[in-house]
N, CA and C atoms as a LAMMPS dump frame, in Angstrom:
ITEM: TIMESTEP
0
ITEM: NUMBER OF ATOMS
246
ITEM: BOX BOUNDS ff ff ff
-5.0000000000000000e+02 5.0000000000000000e+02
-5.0000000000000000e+02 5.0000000000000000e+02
-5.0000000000000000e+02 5.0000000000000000e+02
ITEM: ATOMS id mol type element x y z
1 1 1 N 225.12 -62.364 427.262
2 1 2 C 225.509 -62.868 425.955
3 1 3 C 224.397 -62.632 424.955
4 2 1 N 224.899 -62.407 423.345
5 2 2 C 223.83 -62.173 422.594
6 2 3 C 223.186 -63.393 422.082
7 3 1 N 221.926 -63.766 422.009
8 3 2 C 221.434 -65.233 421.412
9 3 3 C 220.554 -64.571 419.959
10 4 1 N 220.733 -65.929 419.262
11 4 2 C 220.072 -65.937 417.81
12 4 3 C 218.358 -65.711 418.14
13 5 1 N 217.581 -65.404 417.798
14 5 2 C 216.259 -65.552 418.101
15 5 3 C 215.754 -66.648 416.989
16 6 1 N 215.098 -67.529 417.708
17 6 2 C 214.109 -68.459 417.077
18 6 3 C 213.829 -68.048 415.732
19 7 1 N 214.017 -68.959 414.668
20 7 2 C 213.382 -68.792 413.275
21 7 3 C 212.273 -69.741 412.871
22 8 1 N 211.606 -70.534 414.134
23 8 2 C 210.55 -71.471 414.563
24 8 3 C 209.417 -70.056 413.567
25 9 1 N 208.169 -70.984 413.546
26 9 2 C 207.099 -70.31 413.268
27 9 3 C 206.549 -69.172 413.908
28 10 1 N 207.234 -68.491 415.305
29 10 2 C 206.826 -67.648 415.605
30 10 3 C 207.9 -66.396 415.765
31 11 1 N 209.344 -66.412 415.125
32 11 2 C 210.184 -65.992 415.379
33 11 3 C 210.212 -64.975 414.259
34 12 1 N 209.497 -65.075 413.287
35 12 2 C 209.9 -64.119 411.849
36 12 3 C 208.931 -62.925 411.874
37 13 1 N 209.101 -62.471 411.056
38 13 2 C 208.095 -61.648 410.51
39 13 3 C 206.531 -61.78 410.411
40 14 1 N 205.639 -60.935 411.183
41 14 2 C 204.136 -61.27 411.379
42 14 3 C 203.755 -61.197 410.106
43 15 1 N 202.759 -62.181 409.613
44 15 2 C 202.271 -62.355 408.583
45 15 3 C 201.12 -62.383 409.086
46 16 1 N 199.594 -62.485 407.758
47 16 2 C 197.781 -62.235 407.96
48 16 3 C 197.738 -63.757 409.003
49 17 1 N 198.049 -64.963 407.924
50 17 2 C 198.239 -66.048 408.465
51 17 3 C 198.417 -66.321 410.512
52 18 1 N 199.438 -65.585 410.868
53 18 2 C 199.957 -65.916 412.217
54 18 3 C 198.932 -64.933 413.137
55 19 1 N 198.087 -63.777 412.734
56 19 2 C 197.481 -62.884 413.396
57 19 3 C 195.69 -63.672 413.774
58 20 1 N 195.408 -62.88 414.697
59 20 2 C 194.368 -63.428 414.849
60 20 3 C 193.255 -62.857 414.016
61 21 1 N 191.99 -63.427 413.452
62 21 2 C 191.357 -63.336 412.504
63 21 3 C 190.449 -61.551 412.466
64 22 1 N 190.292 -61.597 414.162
65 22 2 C 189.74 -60.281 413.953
66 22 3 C 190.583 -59.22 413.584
67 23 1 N 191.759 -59.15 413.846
68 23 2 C 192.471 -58.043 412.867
69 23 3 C 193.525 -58.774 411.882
70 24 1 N 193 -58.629 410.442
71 24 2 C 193.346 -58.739 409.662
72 24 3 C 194.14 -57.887 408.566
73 25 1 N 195.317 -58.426 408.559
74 25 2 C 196.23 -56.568 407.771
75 25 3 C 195.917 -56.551 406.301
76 26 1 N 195.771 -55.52 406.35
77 26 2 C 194.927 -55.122 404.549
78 26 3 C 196.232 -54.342 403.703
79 27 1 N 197.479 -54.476 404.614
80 27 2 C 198.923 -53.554 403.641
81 27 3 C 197.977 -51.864 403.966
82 28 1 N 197.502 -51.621 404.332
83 28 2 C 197.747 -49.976 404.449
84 28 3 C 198.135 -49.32 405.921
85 29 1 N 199.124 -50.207 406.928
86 29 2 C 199.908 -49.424 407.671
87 29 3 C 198.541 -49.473 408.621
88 30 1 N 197.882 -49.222 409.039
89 30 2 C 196.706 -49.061 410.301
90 30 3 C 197.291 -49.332 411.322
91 31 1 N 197.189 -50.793 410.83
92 31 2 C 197.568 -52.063 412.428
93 31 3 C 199.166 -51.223 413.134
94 32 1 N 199.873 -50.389 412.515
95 32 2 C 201.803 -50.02 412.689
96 32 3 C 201.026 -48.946 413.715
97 33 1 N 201.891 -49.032 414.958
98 33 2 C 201.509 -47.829 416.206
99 33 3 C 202.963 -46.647 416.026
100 34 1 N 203.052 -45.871 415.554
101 34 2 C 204.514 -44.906 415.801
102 34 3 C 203.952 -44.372 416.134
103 35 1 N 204.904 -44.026 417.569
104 35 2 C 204.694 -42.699 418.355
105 35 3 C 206.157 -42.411 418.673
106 36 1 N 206.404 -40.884 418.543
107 36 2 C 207.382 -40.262 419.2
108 36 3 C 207.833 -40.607 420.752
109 37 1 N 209.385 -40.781 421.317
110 37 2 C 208.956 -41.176 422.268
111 37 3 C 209.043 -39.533 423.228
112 38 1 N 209.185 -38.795 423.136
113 38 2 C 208.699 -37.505 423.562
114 38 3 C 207.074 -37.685 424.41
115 39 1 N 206.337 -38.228 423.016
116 39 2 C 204.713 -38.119 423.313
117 39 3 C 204.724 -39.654 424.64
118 40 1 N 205.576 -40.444 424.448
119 40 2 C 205.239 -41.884 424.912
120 40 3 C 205.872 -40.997 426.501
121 41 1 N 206.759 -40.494 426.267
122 41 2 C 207.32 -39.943 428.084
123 41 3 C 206.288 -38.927 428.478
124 42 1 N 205.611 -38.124 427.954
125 42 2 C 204.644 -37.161 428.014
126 42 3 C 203.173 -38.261 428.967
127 43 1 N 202.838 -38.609 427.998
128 43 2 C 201.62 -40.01 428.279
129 43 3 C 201.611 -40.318 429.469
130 44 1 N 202.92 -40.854 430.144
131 44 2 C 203.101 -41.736 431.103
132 44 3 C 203.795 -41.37 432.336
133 45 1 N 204.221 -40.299 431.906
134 45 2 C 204.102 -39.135 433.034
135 45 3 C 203.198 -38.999 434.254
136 46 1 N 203.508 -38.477 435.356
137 46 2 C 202.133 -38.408 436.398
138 46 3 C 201.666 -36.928 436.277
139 47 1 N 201.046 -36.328 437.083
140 47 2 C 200.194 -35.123 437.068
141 47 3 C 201.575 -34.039 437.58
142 48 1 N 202.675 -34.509 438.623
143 48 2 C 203.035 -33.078 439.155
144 48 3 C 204.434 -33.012 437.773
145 49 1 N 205.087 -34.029 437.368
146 49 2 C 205.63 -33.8 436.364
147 49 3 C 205.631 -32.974 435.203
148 50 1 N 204.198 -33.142 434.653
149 50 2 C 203.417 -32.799 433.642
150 50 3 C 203.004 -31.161 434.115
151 51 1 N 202.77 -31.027 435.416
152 51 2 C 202.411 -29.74 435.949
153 51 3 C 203.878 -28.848 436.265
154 52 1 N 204.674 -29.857 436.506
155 52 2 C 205.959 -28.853 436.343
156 52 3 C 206.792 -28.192 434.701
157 53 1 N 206.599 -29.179 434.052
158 53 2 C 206.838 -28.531 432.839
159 53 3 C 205.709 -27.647 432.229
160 54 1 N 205.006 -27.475 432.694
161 54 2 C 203.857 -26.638 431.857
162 54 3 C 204.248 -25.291 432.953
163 55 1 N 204.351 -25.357 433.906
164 55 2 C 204.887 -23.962 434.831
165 55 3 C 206.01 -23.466 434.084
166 56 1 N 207 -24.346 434.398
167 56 2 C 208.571 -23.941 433.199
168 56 3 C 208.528 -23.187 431.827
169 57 1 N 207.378 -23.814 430.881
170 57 2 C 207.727 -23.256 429.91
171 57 3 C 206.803 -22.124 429.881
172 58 1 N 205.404 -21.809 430.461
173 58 2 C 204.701 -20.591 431.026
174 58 3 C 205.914 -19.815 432.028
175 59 1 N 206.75 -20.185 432.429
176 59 2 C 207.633 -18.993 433.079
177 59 3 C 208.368 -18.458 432.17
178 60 1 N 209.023 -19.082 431.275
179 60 2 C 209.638 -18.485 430.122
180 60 3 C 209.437 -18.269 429.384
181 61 1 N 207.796 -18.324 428.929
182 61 2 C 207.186 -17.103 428.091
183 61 3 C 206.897 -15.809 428.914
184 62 1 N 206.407 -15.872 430.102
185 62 2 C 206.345 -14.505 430.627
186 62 3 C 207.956 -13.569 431.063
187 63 1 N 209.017 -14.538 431.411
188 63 2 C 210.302 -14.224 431.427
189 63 3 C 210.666 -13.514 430.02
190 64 1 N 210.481 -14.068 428.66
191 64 2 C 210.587 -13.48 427.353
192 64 3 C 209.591 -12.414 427.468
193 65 1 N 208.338 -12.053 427.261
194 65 2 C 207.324 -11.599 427.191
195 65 3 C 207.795 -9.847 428.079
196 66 1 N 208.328 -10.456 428.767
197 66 2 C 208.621 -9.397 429.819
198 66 3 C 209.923 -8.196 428.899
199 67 1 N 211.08 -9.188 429.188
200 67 2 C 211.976 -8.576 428.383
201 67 3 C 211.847 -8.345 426.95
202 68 1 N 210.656 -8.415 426.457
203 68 2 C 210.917 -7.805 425.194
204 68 3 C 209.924 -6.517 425.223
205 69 1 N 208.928 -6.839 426.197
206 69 2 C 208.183 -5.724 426.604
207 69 3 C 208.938 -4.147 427.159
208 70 1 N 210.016 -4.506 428.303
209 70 2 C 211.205 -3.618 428.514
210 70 3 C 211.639 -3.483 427.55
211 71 1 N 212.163 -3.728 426.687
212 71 2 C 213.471 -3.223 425.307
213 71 3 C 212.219 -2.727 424.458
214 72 1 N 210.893 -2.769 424.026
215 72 2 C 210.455 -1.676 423.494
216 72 3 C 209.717 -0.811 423.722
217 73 1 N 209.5 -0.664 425.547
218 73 2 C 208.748 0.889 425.606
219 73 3 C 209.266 1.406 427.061
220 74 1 N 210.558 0.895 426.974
221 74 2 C 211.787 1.868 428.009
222 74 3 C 211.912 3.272 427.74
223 75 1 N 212.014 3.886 428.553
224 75 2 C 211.871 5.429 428.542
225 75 3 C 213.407 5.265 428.347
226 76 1 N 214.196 6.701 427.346
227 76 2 C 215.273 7.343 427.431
228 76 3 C 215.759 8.457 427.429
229 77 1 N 216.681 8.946 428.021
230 77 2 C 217.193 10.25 428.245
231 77 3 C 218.181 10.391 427.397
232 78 1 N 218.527 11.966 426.324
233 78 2 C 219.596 11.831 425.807
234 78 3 C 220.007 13.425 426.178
235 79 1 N 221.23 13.496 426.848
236 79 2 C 221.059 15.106 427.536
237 79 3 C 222.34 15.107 426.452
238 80 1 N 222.342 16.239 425.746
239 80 2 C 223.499 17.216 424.717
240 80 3 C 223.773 18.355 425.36
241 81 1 N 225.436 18.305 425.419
242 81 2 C 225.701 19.435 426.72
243 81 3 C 226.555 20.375 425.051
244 82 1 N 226.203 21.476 425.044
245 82 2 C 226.778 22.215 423.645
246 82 3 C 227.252 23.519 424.606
C-alpha cells in the first residue's frame, strides 16, 4: 500500500537549519551528487564484468577496423572479353 510520508520536522525539504553545521549549503548546487546511472552500474561493477565489456567493445573495433580495412585495399579483377 502507498503511505503519506511524514510532514513532521524531518519529512520536508532539507533546509541549512536541519543539516549539520559542518556542511553548510551556500545555494550553489555542490552539496547535489548527479550521477548517470550508466556511471553508478559501471562503479559498482566487479573486475570480470568490467573486463568483459572492455573485450566486447575492443572486439568490435577490431571486427570494424578489419572490415573496413578489406573494402579499401581488396584486390580486383575486371576481365573484358571483346
Amino acid at each position: 500500500m502507498l503511505r503519506k510520508r511524514g510532514t513532521g520536522f524531518g519529512g520536508g525539504l532539507p533546509t541549512t537549519f536541519n543539516q549539520p553545521s559542518s556542511k553548510v549549503s551556500d545555494g550553489s548546487g555542490k552539496s547535489i551528487k548527479m550521477e548517470s546511472p550508466l556511471a553508478k552500474a559501471i562503479r559498482s561493477a566487479d573486475g570480470f564484468i568490467k573486463g568483459t565489456y572492455i573485450w566486447f567493445f575492443i572486439s568490435l573495433f577490431f571486427i570494424w577496423g578489419g572490415w573496413s580495412w578489406i573494402r579499401r585495399n581488396s584486390a580486383s579483377t575486371v576481365l573484358d572479353c571483346n
